[in-house]
C-alpha positions, 0 to 999 in steps of 0.5 A, a space after each residue: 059138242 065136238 068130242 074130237 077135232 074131226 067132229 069140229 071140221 066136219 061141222 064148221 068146214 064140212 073137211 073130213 080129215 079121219 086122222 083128227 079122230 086121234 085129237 081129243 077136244 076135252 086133251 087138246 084144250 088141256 095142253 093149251 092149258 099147261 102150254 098157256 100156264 107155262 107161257 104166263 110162269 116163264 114171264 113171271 119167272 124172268 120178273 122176279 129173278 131180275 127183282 132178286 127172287 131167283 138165282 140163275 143156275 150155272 152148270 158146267 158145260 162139257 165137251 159132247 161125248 160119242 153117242 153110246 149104244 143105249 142112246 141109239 137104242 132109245 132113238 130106234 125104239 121111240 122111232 119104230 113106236 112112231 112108224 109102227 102105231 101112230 104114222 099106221 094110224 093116221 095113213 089108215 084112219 079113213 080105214 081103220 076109225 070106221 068101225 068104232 072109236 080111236 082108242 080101240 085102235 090105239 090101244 091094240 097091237 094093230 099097226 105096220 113093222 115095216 114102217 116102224 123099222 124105217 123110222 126107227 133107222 131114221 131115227 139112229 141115222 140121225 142120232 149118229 150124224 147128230 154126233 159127229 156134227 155137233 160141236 163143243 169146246 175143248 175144255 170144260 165151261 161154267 155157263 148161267 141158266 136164267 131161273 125159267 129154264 126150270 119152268 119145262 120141268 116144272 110144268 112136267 111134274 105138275 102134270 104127271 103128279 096133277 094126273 095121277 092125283 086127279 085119277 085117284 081123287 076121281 075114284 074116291 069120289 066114284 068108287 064104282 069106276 074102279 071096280 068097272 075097270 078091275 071087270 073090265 081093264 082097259 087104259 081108255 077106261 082107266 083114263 076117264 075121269 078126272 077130278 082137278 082138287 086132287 091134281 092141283 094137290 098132287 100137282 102142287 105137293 110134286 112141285 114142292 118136291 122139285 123146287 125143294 131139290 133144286 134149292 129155289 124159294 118155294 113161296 116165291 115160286 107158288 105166287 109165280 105160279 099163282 097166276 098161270 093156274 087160274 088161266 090153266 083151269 079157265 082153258 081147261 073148263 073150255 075142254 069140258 064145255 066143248 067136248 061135254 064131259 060130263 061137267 055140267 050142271 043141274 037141270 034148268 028148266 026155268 025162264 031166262 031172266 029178262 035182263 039176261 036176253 041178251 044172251 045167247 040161249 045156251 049161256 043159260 040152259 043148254 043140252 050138249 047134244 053130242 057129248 063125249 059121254 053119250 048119255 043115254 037114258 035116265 040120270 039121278 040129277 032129274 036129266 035124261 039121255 035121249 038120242 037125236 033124231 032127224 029133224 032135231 037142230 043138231 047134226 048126229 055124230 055117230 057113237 055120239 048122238 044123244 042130248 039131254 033133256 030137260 037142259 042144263 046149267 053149263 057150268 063149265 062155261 061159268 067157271 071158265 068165265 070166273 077163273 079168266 077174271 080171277 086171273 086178271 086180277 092176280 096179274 094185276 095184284 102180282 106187283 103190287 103183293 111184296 110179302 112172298 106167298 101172299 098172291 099164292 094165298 089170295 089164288 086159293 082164297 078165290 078159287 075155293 070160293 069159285 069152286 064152292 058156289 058152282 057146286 050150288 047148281 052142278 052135278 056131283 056126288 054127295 059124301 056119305 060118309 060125311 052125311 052118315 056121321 056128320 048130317 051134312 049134305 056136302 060134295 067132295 069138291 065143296 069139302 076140298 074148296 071150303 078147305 082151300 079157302 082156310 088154307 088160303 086165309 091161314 096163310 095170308 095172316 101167317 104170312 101177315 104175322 110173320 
């Protein structure tokens, strides 16, 4: 497992490059995700405005104005947070990244003013020759933006109102975080954590927001996310496999299939060695923790070096394989589809059948509440998905209907 950049380089390269302990494995590939979601929606966008689905935006273009004292303000404070933390960091990350983890750093008011005020002075200088040398006309003009311009801020909502609902849907399915994080505040341990039901819900609701203020169709716009979310989840499934976070499966003790040898060992039963976790000791799921010792045929990073014993299902791994093949089948359907939402309602259907069957053989916790009042041994997640799959076929036929 790579759980930063750095851990990748110096195992496959033997490059020590102390500056990429900032780059988390598990937060790059889910920038690839929203990168590759956003990429597939601009796509599907430009299709169907030239099929009539959406309407270009015409804004009025007006002559640029002299940049005012709060923009040179914003420019000098986003350049001294540049000089003053992050460019600290990376020239002193051999240093600094020695004595215990990046986030330490990061998250602490270590860092050099005198740089800080340097950029920050480059930053307004270039603020001000931007606005002298920029041109415009003379007189007010209507331009058209084609419907994808939307495609940056939808992707920015979907993020920010994803992150949220995936924290807080996290902390109701492992209350006891909360409370660490209320004995111990930290941004690092508020951050950990997420569950993706409650960012695709949050998400979602926030994107109806934004397309409802922008005035454009919603169920045309949810069958051209449709695809571009399946492929988000699949890249983000290879953050967690790669960086081992914790989503992985049951223990797996038993022989591979004969008709499976063909496949690589860890396809089946894997251990994590070295997962961002550091799993250490005995867990309720039948695995434990152990550290890795010389002699063991995995390298030792350090404040990471553990692996579980006995192996376990990589989920995460299976589930980037069914989401990329779900994918493929929205592209394929999304032209062939002429009634508007339906391709939205075929995306739930099969990622809450997805979801439902991986919970079979992952590790997750059981609802109490659920047990208590109803007999019924059902995780979080499988609840979400069983409802997203109704959802999913309500829609069809509603749609069908209407």
């Amino acid at each position: 497992m790579y759980p930063t950049v750095y851990h990748f380089f110096i195992d496959q390269f033997n490059l020590e490059i102390p500056a990429l302990k900032l780059i988390n494995s598990f937060g790059l590939f889910v920038a690839l995700a929203f990168v590759g979601a956003a990429y597939f929606l601009r796509k599907e966008m430009d299709r169907r405005q030239a099929l009539g689905h959406f309407q270009a935006t015409i804004i009025q273009l007006r002559p640029t104005e002299k940049a005012t004292p709060f923009d040179y303000l914003t420019q000098g404070i986003i350049g001294f947070l540049i000089g003053w933390k992050f460019l600290y960091l990376i020239f002193n990350a051999g240093e600094l990244f020695q004595s215990g983890l990046p986030q330490r750093h990061l998250f602490s008011l270590e860092g050099n003013i005198l740089l800080g005020i340097l950029v920050a002075a480059g930053f307004i200088a270039w603020k001000y020759w931007e606005s002298k040398s920029e041109s415009s006309p003379n007189e007010p003009r209507e331009i058209q933006l084609p419907a994808s311009h939307h495609v940056g801020s939808i992707v920015t909502v979907a993020a920010i109102g994803g992150i949220i609902g995936a924290k807080f849907f996290h902390l109701l399915e492992y209350p006891d975080e909360l409370v660490r994080f209320f004995q111990d505040p930290s941004l690092s341990n508020f951050l950990g954590g997420l569950t993706i039901y409650g960012g695709l819900i949050v998400g979602g609701l926030a994107v109806f927001l934004y397309a409802r203020r922008k005035k454009i169709n919603f169920l045309h716009l949810a069958d051209a996310t449709a695809p571009g979310l399946m492929l988000a989840y699949g890249i983000g499934r290879i953050g967690c496999q790669v960086s081992g976070d914790g989503d992985w499966g049951i223990p797996n003790t038993k022989p591979k299939p004969d008709f499976l040898n063909w496949l690589p060992d860890w396809m089946w039963s894997y251990s994590f060695p070295n997962n961002v976790n550091g799993v250490l000791g005995p867990r309720q799921a039948g695995y434990t923790g152990k550290l890795i010792e010389q002699g063991d045929p995995w390298p030792i990073f350090d404040g990471y070096g553990t692996y579980l014993d006995p192996g376990v299902y990589p989920t995460a791994f299976y589930e980037t394989m069914m989401a990329l093949c779900i994918f493929g089948i929205l592209w394929g359907l999304r032209k062939s589809i002429k009634v508007p939402g339906q391709l939205f309602a075929i995306y739930c259907m099969a990622n809450g059948i997805e979801r439902f069957f991986i919970e079979k053989i992952r590790v997750n916790v059981e609802m109490a509440w659920m047990k208590e009042h109803f007999g019924l041994a059902i995780t979080q997640a499988e609840l979400i998905s069983v409802l997203t799959f109704s959802a999913g076929c309500a829609l069809w036929f509603w749609l069908r209907k209407k």
